[in-house]
DSSP file (Angstrom, degrees, kcal/mol; ACC not computed):
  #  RESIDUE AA STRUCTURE BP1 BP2  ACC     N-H-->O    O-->H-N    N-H-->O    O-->H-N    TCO  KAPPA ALPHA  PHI   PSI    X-CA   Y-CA   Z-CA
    1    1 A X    >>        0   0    0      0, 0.0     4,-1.0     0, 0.0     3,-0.6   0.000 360.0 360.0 360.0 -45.8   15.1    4.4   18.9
    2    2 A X  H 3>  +     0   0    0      1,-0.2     4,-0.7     2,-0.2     0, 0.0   0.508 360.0  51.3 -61.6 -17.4   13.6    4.7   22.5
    3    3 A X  H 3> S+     0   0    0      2,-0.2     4,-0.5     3,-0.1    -1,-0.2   0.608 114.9  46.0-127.7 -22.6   16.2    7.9   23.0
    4    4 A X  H <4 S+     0   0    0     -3,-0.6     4,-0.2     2,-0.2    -2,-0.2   0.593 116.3  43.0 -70.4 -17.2   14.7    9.5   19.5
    5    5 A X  H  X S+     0   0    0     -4,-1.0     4,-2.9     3,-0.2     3,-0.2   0.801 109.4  54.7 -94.0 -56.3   11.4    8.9   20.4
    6    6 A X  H  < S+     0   0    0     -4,-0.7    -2,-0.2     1,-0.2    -3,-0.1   0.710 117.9  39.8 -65.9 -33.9   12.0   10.1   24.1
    7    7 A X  T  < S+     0   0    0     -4,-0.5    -1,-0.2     2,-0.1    -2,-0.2   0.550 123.5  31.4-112.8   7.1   13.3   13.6   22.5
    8    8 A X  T  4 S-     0   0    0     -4,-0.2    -3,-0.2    -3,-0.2    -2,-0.2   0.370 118.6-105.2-135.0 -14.6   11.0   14.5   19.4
    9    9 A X    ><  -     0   0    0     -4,-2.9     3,-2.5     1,-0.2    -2,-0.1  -0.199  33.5 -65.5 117.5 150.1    8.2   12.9   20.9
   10   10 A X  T 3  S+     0   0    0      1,-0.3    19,-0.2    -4,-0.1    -1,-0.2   0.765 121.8  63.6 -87.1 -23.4    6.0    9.8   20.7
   11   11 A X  T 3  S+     0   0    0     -6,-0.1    -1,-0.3    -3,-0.1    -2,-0.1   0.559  71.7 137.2 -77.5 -16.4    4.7   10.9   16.9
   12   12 A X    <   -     0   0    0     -3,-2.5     2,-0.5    -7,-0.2    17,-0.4  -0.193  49.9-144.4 -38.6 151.4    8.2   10.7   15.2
   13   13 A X        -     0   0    0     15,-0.1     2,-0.9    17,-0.0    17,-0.2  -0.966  23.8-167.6-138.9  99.7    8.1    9.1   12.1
   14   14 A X        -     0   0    0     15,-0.5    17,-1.7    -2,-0.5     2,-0.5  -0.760   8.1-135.6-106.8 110.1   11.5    7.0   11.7
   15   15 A X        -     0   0    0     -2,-0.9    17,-0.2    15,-0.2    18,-0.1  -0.448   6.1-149.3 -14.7  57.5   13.1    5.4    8.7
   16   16 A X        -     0   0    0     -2,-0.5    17,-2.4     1,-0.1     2,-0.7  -0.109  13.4-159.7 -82.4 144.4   14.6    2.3    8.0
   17   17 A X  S    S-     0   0    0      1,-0.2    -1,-0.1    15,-0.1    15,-0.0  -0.904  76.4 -25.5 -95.8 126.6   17.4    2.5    5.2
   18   18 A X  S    S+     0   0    0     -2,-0.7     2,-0.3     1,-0.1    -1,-0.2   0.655 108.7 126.4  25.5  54.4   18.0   -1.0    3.7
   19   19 A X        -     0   0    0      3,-0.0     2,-0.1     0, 0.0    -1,-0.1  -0.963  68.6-111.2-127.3 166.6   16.8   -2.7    6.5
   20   20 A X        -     0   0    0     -2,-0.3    -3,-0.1     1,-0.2     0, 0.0  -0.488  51.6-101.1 -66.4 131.6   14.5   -5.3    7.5
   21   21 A X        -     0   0    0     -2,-0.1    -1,-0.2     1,-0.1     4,-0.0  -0.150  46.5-138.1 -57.2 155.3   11.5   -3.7    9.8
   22   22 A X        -     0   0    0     -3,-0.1     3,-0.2     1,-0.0    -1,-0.1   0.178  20.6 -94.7 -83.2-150.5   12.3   -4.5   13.2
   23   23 A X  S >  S+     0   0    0      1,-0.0     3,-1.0     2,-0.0     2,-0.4   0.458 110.7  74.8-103.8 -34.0   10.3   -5.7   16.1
   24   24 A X  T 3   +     0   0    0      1,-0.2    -1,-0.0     2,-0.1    -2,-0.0  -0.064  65.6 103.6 -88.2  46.2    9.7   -2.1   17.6
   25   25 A X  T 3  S+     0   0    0     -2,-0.4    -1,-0.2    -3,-0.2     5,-0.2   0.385  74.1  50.3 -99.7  -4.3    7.3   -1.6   14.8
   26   26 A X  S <  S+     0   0    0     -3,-1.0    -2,-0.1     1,-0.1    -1,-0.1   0.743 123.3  35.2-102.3 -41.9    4.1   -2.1   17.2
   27   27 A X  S    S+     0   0    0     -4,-0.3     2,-0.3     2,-0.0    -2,-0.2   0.379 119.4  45.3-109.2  28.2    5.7    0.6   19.7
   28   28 A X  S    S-     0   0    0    -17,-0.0     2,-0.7   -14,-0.0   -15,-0.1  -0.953  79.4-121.0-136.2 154.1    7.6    3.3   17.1
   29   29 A X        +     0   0    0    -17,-0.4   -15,-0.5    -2,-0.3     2,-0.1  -0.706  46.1 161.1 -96.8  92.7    6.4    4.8   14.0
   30   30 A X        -     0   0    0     -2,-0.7     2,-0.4   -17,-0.2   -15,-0.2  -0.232  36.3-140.1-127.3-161.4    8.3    4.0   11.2
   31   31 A X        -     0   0    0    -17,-1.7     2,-0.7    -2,-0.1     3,-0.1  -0.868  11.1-152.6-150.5 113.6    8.9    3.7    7.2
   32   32 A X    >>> -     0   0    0     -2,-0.4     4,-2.4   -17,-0.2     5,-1.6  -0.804  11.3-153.2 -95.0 123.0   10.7    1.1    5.5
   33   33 A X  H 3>5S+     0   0    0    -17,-2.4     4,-1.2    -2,-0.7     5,-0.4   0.882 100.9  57.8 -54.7 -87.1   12.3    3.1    1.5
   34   34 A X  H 345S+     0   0    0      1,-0.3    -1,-0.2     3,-0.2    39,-0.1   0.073 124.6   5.0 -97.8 -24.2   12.1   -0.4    0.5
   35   35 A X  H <45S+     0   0    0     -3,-0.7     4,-0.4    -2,-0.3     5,-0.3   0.639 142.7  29.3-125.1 -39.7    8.3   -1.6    1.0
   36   36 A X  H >X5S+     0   0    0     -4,-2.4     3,-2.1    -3,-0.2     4,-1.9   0.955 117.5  59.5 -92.2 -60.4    6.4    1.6    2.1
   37   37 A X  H 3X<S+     0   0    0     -5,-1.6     4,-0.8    -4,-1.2    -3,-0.2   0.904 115.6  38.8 -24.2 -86.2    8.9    4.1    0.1
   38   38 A X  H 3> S+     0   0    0     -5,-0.4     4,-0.6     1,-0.2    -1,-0.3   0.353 109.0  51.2-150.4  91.8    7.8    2.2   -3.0
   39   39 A X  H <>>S+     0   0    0     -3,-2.1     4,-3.6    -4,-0.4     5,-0.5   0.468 110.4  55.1 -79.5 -22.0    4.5    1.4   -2.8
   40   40 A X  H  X5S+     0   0    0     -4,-1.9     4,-1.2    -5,-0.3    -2,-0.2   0.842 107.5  44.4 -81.2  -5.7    3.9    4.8   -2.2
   41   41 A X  H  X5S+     0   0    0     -4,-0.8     4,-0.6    -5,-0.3    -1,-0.2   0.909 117.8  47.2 -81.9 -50.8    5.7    6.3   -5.2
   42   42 A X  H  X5S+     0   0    0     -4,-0.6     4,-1.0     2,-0.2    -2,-0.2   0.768 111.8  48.4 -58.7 -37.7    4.1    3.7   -7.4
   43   43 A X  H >X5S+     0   0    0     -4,-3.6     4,-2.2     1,-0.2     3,-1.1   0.942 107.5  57.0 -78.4 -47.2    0.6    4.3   -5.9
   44   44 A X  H 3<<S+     0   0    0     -4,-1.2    -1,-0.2    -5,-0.5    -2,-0.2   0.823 107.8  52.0 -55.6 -26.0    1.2    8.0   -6.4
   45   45 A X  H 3X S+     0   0    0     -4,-0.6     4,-1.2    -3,-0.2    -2,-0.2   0.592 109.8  48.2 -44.8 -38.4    1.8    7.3  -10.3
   46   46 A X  H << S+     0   0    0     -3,-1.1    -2,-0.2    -4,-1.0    -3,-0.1   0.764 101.0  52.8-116.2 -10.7   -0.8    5.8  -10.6
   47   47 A X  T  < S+     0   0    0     -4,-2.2     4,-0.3     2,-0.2    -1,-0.2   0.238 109.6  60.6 -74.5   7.3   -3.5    7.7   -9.1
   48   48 A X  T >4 S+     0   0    0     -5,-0.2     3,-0.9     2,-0.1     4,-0.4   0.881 102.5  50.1-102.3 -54.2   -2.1   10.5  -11.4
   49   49 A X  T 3X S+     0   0    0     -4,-1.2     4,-1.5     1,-0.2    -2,-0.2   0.340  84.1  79.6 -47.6  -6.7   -2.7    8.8  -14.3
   50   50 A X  H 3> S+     0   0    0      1,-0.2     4,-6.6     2,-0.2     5,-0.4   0.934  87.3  66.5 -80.6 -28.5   -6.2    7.7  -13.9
   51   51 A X  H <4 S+     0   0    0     -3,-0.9    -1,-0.2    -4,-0.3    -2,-0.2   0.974 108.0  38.0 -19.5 -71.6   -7.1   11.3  -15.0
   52   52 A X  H  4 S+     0   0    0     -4,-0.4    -1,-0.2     1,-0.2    -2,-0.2   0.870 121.9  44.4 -64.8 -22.8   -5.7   10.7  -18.4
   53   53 A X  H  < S-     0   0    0     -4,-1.5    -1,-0.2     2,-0.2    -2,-0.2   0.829  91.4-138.8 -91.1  -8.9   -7.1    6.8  -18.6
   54   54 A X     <  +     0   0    0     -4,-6.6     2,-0.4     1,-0.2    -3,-0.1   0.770  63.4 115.5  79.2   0.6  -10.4    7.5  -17.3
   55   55 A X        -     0   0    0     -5,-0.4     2,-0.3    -6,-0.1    -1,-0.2  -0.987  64.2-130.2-154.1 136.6  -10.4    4.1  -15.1
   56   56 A X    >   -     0   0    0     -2,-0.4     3,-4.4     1,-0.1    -9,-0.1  -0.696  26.9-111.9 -92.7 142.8  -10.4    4.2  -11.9
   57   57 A X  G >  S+     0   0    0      1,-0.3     3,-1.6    -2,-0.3    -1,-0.1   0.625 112.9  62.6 -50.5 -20.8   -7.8    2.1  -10.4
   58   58 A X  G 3  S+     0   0    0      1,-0.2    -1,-0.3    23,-0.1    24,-0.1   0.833  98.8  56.5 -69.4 -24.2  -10.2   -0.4   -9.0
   59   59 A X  G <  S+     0   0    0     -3,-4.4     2,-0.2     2,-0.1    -1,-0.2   0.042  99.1  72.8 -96.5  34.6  -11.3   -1.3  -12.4
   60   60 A X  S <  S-     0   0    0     -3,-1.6     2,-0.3    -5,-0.0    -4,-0.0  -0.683  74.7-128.1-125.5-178.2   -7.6   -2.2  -13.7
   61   61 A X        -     0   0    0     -2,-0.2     2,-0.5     2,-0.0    46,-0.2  -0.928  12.6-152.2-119.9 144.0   -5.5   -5.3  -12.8
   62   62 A X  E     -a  107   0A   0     44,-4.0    46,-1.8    -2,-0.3     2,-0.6  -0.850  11.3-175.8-144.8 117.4   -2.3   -5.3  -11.7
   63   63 A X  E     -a  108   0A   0     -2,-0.5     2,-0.6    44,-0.2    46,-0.2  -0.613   9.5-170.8-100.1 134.1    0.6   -8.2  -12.1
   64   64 A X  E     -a  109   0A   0     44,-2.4    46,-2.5    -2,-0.6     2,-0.8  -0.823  16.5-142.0-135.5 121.3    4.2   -7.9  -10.3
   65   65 A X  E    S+a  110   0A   0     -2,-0.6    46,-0.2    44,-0.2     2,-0.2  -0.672  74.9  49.0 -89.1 107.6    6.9  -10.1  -11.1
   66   66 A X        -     0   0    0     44,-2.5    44,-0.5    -2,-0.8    45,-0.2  -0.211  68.9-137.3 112.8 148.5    8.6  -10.7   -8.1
   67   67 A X        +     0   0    0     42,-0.2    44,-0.1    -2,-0.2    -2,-0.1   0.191  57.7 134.5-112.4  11.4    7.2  -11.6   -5.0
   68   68 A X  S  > S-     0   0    0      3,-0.1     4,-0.8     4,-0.1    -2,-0.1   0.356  75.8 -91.2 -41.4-164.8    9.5   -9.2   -2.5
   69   69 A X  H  > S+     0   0    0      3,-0.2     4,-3.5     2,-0.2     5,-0.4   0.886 128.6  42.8 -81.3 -73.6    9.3   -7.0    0.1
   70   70 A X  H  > S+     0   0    0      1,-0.2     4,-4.5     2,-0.2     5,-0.2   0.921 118.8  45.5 -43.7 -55.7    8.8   -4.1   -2.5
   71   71 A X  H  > S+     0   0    0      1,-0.2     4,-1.6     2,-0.2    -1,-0.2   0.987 117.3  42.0 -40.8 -68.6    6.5   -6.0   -4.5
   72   72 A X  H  X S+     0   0    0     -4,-0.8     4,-1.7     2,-0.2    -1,-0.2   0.833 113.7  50.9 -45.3 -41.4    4.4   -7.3   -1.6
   73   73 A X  H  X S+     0   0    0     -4,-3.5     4,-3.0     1,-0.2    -1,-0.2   0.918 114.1  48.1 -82.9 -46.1    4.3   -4.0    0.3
   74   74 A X  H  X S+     0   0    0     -4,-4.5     4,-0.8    -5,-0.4    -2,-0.2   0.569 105.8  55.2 -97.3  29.5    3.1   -2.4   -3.1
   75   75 A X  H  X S+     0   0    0     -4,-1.6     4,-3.8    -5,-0.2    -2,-0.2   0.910 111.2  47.1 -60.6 -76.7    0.5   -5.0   -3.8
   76   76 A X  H  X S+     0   0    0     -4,-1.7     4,-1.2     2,-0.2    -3,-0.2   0.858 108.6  52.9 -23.8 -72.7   -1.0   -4.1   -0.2
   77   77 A X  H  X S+     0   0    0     -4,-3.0     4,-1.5     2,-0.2     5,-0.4   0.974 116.2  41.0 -29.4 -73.1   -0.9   -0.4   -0.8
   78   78 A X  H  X S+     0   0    0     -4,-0.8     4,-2.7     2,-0.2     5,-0.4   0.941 107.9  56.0 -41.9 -47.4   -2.8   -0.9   -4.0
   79   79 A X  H >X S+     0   0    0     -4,-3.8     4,-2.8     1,-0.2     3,-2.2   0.930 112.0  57.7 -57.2 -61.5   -5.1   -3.4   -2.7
   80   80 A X  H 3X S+     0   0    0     -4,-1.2     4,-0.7     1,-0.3    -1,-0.2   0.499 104.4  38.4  54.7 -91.6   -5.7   -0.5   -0.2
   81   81 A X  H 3X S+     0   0    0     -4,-1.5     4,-1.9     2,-0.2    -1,-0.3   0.365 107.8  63.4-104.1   4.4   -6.7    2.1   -1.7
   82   82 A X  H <X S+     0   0    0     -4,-2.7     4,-1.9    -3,-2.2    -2,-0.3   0.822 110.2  45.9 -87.2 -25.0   -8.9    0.2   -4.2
   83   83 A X  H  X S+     0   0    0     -4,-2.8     4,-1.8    -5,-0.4    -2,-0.2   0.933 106.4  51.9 -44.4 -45.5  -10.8   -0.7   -1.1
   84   84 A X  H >X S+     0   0    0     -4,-0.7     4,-3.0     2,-0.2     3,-0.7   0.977 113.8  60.7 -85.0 -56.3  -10.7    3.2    0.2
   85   85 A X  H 3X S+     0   0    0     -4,-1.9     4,-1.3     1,-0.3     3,-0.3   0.767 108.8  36.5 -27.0 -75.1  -12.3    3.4   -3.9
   86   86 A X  H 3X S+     0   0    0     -4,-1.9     4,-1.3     2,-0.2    -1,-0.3   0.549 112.9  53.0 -26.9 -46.3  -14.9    1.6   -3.3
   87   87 A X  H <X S+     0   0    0     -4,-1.8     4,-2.6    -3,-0.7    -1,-0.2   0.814 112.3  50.2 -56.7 -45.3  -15.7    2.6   -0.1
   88   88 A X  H  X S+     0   0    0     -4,-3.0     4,-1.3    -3,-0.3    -2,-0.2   0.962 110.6  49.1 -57.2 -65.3  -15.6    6.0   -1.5
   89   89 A X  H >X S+     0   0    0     -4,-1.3     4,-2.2    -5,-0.4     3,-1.2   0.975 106.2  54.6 -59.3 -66.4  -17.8    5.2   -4.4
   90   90 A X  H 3X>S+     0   0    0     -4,-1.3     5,-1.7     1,-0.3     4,-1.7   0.937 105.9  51.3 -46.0 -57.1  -20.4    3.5   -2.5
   91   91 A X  H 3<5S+     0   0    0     -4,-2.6    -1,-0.3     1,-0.2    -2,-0.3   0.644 109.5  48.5 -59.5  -5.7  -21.0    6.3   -0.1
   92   92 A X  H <<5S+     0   0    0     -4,-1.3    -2,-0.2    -3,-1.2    -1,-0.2   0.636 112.2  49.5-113.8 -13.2  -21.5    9.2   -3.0
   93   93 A X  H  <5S-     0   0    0     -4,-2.2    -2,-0.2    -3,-0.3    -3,-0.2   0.797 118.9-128.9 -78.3 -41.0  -24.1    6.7   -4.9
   94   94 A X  T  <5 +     0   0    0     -4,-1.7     2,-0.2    -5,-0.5    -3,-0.1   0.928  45.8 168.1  54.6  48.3  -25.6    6.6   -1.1
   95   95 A X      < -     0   0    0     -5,-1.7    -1,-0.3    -6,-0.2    -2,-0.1  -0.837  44.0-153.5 -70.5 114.6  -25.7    3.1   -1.0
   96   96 A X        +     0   0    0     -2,-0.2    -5,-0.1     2,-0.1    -6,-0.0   0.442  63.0 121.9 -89.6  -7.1  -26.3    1.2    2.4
   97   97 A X  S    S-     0   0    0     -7,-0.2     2,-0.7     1,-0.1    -2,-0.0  -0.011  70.5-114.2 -63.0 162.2  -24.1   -1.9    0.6
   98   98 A X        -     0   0    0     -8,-0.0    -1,-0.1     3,-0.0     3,-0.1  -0.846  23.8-132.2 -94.1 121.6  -21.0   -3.2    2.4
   99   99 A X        -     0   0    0     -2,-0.7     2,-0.4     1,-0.1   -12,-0.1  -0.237  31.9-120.0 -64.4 150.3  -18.2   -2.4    0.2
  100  100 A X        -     0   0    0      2,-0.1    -1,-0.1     1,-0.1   -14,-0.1  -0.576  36.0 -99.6 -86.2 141.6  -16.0   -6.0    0.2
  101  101 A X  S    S-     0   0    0     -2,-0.4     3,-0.5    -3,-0.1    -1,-0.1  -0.391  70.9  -7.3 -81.3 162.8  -12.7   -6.0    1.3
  102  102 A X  S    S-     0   0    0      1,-0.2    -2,-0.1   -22,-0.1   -26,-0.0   0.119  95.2 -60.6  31.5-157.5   -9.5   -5.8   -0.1
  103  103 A X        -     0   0    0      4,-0.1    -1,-0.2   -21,-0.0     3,-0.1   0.309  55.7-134.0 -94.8  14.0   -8.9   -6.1   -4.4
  104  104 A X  S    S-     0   0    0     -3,-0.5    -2,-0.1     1,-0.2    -3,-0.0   0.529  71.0 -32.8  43.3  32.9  -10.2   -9.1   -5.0
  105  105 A X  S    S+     0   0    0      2,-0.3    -1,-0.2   -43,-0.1     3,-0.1   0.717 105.9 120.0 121.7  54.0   -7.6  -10.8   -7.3
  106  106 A X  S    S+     0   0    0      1,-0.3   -44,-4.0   -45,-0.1     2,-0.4   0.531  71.7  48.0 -84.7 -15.0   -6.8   -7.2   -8.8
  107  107 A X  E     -a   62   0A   0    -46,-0.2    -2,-0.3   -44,-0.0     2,-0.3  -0.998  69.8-177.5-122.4 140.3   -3.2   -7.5   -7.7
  108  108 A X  E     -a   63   0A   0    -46,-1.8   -44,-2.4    -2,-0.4     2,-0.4  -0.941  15.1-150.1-124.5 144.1   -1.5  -10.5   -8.5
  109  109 A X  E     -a   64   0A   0     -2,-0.3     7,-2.0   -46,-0.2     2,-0.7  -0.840  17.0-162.4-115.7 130.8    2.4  -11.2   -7.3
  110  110 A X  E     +aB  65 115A   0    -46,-2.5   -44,-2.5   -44,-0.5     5,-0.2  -0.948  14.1 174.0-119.8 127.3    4.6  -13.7   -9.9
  111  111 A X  E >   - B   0 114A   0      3,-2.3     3,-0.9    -2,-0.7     5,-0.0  -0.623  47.4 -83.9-105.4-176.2    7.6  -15.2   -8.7
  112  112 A X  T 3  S+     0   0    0      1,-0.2     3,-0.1    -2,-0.2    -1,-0.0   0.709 127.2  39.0 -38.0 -37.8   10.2  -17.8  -10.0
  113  113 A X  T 3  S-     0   0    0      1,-0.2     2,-0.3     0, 0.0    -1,-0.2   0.613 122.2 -87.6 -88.9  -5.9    8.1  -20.5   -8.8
  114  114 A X  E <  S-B  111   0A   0     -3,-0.9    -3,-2.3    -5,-0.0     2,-0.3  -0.989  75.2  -3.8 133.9-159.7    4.7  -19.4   -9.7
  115  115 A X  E      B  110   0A   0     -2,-0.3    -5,-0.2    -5,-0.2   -48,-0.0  -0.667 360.0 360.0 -73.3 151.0    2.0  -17.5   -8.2
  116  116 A X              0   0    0     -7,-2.0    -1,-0.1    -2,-0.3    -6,-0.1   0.313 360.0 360.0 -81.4 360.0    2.3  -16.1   -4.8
């Protein structure tokens, strides 16, 4: 990683294929298909659809059964960019408020055992 890095430059953007992130994730920039891959597929889905529903993603809920790496990673994403919503929202009313963090129990993760 250090010898890709060293020859394309400190801004490469490297992949993991079916693996677990590593530890040189604080000094590489990289993208796990399995948790960033898709959240980001699903989160693009579903910000194309809000056109058609008319509700903005912050004002939906959202359950995933399984508590995984994919799940978890798109749970995060969502929680995310309903923050960025909000945030958003608040400045174009030109509102002084502080927008609250995260989704507030809008995504929820279900495993075999229960809630996560």
């Amino acid at each position: 990683m250090n010898l890709t890095k060293a020859k394309y430059g400190g801004e490469v953007l490297l992949q993991f294929e079916d693996r677990r992130p590593s530890t040189c994730c604080a000094s590489h920039c990289t993208f796990n298909d399995n948790i960033q891959g898709t959240a980001s597929v699903v989160l693009g889905g579903l910000l194309a659809a809000v056109p058609l529903s008319s509700t903005p993603i912050s004002e939906q809920k959202f359950v995933f059964l399984g508590a995984g790496t994919a799940g978890t990673g798109t749970a995060v994403l969502i929680d995310q960019a309903i923050s960025r919503e909000r945030t958003s929202n608040l400045k174009s009313e030109g509102s002084n408020e502080v927008p609250r963090r995260g989704a507030n129990g809008a995504t929820n993760l279900v495993y075999a055992g229960g809630c996560a």
